[in-house]
C-alpha positions in Angstrom: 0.0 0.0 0.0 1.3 3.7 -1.1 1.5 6.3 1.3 3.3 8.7 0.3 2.4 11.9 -1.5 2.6 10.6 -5.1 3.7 13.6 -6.7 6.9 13.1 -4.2 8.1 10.3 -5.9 8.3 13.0 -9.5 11.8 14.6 -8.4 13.3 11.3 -8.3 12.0 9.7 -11.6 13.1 12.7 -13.2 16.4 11.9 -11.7 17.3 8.7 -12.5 15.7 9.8 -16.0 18.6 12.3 -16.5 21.4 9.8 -15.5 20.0 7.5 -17.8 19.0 4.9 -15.4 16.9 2.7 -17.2 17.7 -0.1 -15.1 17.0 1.5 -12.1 13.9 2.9 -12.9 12.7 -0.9 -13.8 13.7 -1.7 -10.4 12.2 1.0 -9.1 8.7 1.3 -10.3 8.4 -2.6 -11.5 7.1 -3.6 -8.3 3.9 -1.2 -8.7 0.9 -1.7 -9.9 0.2 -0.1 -13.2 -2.5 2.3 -11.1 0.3 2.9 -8.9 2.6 3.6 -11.7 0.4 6.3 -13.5 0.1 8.1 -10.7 3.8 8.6 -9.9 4.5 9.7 -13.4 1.7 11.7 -14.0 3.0 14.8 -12.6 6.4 14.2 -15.2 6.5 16.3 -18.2 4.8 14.5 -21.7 8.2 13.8 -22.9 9.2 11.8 -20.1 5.9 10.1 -19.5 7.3 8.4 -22.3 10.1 7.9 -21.9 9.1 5.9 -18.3 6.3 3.8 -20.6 9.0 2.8 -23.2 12.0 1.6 -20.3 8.9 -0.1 -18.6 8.4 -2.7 -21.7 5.5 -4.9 -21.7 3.7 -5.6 -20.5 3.9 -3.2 -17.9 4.6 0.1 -19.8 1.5 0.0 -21.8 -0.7 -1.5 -18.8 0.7 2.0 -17.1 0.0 4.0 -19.8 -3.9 2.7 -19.8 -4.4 4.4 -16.6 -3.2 8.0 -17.2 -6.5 10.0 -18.5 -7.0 10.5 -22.1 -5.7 14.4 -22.0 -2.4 13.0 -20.7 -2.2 9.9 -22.9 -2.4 12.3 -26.2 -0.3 14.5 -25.1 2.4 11.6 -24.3 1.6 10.1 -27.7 2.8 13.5 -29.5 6.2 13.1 -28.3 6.3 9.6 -28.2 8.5 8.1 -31.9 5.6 7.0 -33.8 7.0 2.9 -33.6 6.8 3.0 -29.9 3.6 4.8 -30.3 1.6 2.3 -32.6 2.7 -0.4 -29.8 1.4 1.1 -27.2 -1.7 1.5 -28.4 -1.9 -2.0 -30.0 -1.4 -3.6 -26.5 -4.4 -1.4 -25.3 -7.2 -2.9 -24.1 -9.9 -2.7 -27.3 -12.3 -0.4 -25.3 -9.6 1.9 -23.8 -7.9 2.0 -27.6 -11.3 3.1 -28.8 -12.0 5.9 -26.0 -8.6 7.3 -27.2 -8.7 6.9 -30.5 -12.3 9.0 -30.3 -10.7 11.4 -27.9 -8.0 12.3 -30.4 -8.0 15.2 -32.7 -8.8 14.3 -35.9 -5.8 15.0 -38.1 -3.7 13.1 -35.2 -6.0 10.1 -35.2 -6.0 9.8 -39.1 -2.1 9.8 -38.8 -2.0 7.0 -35.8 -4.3 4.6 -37.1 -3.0 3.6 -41.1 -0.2 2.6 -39.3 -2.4 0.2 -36.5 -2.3 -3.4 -37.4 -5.4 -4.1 -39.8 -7.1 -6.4 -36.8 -7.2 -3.8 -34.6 -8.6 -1.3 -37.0 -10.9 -3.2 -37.9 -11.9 -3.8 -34.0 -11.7 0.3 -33.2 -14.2 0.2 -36.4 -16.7 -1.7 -35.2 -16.6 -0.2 -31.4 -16.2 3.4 -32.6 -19.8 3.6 -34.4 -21.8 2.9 -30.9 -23.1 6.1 -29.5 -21.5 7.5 -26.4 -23.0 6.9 -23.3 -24.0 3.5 -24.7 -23.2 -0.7 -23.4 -21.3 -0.6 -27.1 -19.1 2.6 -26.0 -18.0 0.9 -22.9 -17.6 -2.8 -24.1 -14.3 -5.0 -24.6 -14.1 -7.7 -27.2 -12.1 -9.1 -25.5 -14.3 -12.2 -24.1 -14.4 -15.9 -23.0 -17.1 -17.8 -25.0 -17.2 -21.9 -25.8 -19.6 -23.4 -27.7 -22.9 -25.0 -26.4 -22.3 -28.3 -27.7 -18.4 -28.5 -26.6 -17.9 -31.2 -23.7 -16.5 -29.7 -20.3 -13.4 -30.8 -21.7 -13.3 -29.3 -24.8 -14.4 -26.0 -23.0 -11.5 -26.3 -20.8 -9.1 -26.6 -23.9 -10.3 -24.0 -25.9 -9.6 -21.5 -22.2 -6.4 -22.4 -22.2 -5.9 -21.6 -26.1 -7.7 -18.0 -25.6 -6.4 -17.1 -22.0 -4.0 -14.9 -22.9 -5.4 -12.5 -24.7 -8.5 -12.4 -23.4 -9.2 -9.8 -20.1 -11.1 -12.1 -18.0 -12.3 -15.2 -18.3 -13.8 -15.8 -14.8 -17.1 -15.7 -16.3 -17.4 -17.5 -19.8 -20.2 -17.4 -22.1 -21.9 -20.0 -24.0 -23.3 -20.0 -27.8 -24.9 -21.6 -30.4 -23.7 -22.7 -33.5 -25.1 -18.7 -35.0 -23.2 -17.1 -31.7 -26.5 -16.5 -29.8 -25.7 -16.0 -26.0 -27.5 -19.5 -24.9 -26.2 -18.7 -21.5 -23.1 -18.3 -19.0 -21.2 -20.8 -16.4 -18.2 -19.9 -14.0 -14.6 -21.0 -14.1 -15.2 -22.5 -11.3 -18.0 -24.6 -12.1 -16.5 -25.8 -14.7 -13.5 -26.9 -13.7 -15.8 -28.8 -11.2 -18.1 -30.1 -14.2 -17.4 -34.0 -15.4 -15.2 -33.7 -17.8 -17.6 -35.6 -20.5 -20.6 -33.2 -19.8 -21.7 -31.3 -22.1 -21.4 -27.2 -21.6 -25.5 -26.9 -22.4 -26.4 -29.3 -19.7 -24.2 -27.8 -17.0 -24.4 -23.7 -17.8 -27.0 -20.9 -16.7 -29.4 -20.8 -19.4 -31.3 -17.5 -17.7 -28.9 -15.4 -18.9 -29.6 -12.1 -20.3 -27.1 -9.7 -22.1 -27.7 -6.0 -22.3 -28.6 -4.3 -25.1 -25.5 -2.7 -27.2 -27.5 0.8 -27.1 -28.8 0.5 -23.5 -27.7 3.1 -21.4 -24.3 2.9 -19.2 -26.3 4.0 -16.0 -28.7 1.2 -16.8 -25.4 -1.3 -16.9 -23.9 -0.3 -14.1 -27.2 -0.4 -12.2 -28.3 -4.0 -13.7 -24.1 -5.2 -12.4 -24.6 -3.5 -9.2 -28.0 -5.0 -8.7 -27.1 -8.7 -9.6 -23.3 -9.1 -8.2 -22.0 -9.3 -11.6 -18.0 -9.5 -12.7 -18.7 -9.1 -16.1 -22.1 -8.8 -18.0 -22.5 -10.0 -21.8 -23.6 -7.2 -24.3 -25.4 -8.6 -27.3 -27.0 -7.1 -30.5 -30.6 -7.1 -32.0 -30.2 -10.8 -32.8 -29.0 -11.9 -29.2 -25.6 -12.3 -30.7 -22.7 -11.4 -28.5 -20.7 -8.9 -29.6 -18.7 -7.9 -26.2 -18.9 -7.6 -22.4 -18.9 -5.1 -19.7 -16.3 -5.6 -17.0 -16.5 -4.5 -13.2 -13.9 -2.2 -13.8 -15.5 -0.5 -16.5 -18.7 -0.2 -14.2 -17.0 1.3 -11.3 -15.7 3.8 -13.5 -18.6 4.7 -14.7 -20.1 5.1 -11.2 -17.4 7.9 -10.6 -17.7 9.7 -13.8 -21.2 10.1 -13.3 -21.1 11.2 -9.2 -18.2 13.4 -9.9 -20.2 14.8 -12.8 -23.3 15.3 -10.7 -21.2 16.5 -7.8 -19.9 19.3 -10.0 -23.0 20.4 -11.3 -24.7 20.4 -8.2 -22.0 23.3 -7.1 -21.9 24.4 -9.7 -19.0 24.4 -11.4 -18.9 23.1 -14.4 -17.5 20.4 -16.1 -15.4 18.0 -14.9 -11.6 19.0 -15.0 -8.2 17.7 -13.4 -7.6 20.2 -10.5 -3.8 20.4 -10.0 -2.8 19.9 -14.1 -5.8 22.8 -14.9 -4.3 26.0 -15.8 -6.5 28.5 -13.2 -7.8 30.5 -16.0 -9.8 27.5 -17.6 -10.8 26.8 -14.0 -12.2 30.4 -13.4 -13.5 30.4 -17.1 -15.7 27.6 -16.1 -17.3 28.8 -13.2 -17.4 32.1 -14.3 -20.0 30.9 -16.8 -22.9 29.8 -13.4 -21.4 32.8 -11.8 -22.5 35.6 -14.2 -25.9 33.4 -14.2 -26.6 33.8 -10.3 -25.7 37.3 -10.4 -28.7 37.3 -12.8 -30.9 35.8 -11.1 -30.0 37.8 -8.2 -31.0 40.9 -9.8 -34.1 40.1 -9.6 -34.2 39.7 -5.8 -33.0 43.6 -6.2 -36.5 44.7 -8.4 -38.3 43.0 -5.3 -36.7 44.7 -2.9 -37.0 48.0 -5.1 -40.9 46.9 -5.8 -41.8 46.8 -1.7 -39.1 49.6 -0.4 -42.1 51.9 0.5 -43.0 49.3 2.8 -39.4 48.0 4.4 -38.9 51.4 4.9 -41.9 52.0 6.9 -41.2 49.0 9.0 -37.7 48.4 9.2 -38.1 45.6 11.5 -39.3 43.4 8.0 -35.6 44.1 6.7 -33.8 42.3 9.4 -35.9 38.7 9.0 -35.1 39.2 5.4 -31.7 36.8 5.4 -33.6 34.6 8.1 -36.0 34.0 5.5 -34.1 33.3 2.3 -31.6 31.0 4.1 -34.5 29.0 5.4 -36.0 28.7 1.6 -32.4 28.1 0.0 -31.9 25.4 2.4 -35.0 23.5 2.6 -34.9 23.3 -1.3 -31.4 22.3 -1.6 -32.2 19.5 0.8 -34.9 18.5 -0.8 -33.5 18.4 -4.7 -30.6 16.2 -3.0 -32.8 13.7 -2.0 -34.5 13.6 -5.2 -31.3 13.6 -7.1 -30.0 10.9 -5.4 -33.0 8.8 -5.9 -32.8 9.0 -9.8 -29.5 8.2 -10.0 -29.9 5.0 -8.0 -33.3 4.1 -10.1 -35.1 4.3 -6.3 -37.3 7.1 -7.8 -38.3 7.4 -11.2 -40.0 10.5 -13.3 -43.2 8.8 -13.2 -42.9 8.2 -9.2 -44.1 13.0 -9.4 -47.1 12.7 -7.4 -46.0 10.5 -4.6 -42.7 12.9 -4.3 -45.0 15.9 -4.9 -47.5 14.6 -1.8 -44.5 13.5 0.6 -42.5 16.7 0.6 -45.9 18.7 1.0 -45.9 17.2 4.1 -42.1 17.2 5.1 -42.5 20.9 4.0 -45.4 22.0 5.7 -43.6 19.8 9.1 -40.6 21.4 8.6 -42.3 25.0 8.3 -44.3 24.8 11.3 -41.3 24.4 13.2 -38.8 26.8 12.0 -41.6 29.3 12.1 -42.8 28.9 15.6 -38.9 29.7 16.6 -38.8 32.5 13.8 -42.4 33.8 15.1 -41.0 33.9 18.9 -38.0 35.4 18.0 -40.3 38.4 16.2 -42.2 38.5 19.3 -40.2 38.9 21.7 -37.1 40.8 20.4 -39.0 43.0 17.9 -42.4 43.3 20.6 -44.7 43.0 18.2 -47.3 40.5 17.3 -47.9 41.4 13.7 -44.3 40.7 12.5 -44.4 37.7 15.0 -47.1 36.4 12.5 -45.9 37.9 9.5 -42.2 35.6 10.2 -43.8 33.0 10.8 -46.4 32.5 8.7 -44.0 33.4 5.9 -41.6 30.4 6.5 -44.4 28.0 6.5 -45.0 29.0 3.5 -41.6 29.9 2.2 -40.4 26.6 3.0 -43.5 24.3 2.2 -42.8 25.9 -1.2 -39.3 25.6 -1.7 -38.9 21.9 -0.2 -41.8 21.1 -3.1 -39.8 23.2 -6.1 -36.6 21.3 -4.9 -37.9 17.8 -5.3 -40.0 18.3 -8.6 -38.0 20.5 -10.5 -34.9 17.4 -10.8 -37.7 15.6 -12.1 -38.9 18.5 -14.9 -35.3 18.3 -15.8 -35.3 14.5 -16.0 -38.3 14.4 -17.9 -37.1 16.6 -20.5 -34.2 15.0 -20.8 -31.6 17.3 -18.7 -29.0 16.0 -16.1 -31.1 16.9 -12.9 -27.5 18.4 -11.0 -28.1 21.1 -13.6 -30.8 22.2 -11.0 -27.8 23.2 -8.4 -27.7 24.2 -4.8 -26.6 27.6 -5.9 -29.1 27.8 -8.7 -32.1 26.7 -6.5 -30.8 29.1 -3.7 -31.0 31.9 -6.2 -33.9 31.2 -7.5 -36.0 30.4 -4.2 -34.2 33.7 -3.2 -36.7 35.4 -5.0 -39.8 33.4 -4.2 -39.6 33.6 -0.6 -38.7 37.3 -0.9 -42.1 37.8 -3.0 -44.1 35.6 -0.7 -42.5 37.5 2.6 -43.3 40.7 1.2 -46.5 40.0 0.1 -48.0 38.5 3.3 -46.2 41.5 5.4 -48.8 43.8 3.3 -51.7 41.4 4.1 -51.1 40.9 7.9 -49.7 44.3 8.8 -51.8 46.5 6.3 -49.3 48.7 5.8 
């Protein structure tokens, strides 16, 4: 386990780099794990990124170079001489070689790939035309399959012949003579199987695959759900065509939470922190920044629309933050819940009324009781009953109203087809900001008639 700082291990590749210790930096990094390795030489200039993948060899330097992110692995392929370039990517994995291939520019892809071997071509080919986001964007070739007429035998032989290039074979799947998934059995049961069974009579037959265009938050949730290490991906005829590995769905998982995490504050797109130059940084929140400040305008025209009547009771002005924290807060907590739910599948779009009905009730619960301690507070500090009522009858409202927004407007957003972190903290703040401001105001002129 690695616990030091890995950018502190950077000085000293760079080192043994200059004094041309390619030996020593075998010895050095070839007890890591390639995870381990990319994150060590990450922080190293493009040029000797890869230099570090070449001394590596295989099939460790490759196997390293599959775990820097895609910006980094372009940049290293610039500098990289183009033999030790069209190696590296041929020992890819054929979903990573396909993510990078798609990430490339495309005057630096058309130069990479005439010089790819024609198999792999042909492989980045067929996985380039599925549509992002899809089972066929994430998918490896790479698979274990035996036929369903093969003894346990025969199944065992043909492992052993495909091992080696194959990423996992811990779960192998089983076809029929026109490659139909027929079903799925473990390594384990069969090495357990008589030998002179036949695969058919000893597999899984209720074995589904995923669609090639289902959606990756649909795989990852259909893995997570069932314990699955790997999940067969099949076409329109039930013919496999790839599979989905555990490692592909835990990445997933933490694409889509970091995504959601940054649009839910706010602040953009996802980027690396430490490598991002600060101006790209600032460009990108700059962007919700300019937006809130919009939207905050508005809370000014209210203010300027009811001034006559803040001025003539000044004691209105100081509940004012009180008011619009409370509304902010209850409808942030409430689209958090809701986001959550959709992005575990425990609510769905179609699930609006019950959501609608329960946070009317948590709302109106949770208003009673921040008002009666915003209503004392009125009474007793400011010594008067009318603003007493005015306080608190406004945060019942206020946050009955916000605490419903927050939970339905994720699901507008879902509904139409929008990421429902688009519907930020900060963006609901601002926005309820100006409803609770206009429903404060307006029940200050009914109760106190001024």
């Amino acid at each position: 386990m690695m616990t030091r700082d890995p950018a502190g291990f950077a000085p000293d590749i760079k080192e043994l780099l200059d004094a041309g210790g390619a030996d020593e930096i075998r010895r050095f990094l070839g007890d890591f794990q390639p995870h381990d390795i990319a994150r060590h030489i990450e922080f190293l200039d493009p040029e000797d990124i890869a230099r570090v993948i070449v001394i590596l060899g295989d099939p460790l330097g490759p196997d390293a170079f599959q775990k820097l992110d895609t910006e980094t692995q372009i940049e290293v392929l610039r500098v990289m001489p183009r033999k030790d370039c069209v190696h590296i990517i041929e020992e890819m994995d054929p979903d990573e070689r396909t993510d990078l291939i798609k990430a490339m520019p495309g005057e630096e892809a058309d130069r990479v790939l005439p010089l790819i071997a024609q198999a792999q071509r042909n492989e980045i080919a067929r996985l380039i035309k599925y549509e992002e986001g899809t089972a066929g964007s994430i998918m490896t070739t790479e698979y274990a399959a035996v036929g369903a007429e093969m003894t346990v035998r025969e199944a065992l032989d043909e492992l052993r012949r495909i091992a080696p290039d194959r990423e996992t074979i811990y779960n192998v799947f089983v076809l029929d003579s026109d490659r139909r998934l027929v079903g799925a059995i473990s390594l384990k049961d069969l090495f357990v199987a008589p030998l002179h069974a036949k695969v058919r009579d000893v597999m899984k037959a209720d074995i589904e695959g995923l669609h090639v265009g289902a959606d990756v938050e649909e795989v990852a949730h259909y893995m997570r759900d069932y314990d699955l290490v790997s999940s067969a991906v099949v076409d329109d005829d039930n013919r496999l065509v790839g599979i989905v590995t555990i490692d592909d769905v835990v990445d997933i998982l933490e694409q889509e939470t970091t995504e959601d995490i940054y649009h839910y504050g706010a602040a953009g797109e996802y980027l690396r922190y430490l490598p991002t130059n600060p101006f790209r940084l600032a460009g990108q929140r700059m962007i919700w920044l300019v937006v809130l400040v919009a939207v905050g305008f508005l809370s000014g025209m209210v203010l300027h629309r009811y001034e006559a009547l803040i001025t003539s009771m000044f004691a209105l002005a100081i509940f004012i933050p009180v008011i619009n924290a409370s509304g902010g807060n209850a409808g942030t907590q409430a689209s958090t819940v809701v986001i959550r739910g959709l992005a575990t599948g425990e609510i769905t779009v179609s699930d609006w009324l019950k959501v609608f009905g329960k946070e009317l009730l948590v709302g109106l619960t949770v208003g009673v009781v921040v008002a009666v301690v915003a209503g004392l507070r009125g009474y007793f500090v400011e010594n008067s009953l009318g603003i007493a009522l005015t306080v608190g009858c406004a945060m019942v409202g206020v946050v009955t109203i916000a605490t419903m927004l927050g939970a339905l407007l994720p699901l507008v957003f879902k509904k139409i087809n929008l990421d429902p972190a688009v519907v930020s903290g900060p963006l609901i703040a601002s926005v309820l900001d100006v409803v609770a401001l206009l429903i404060y105001l307006e029940i200050a002129r009914f109760i106190l008639k001024v």
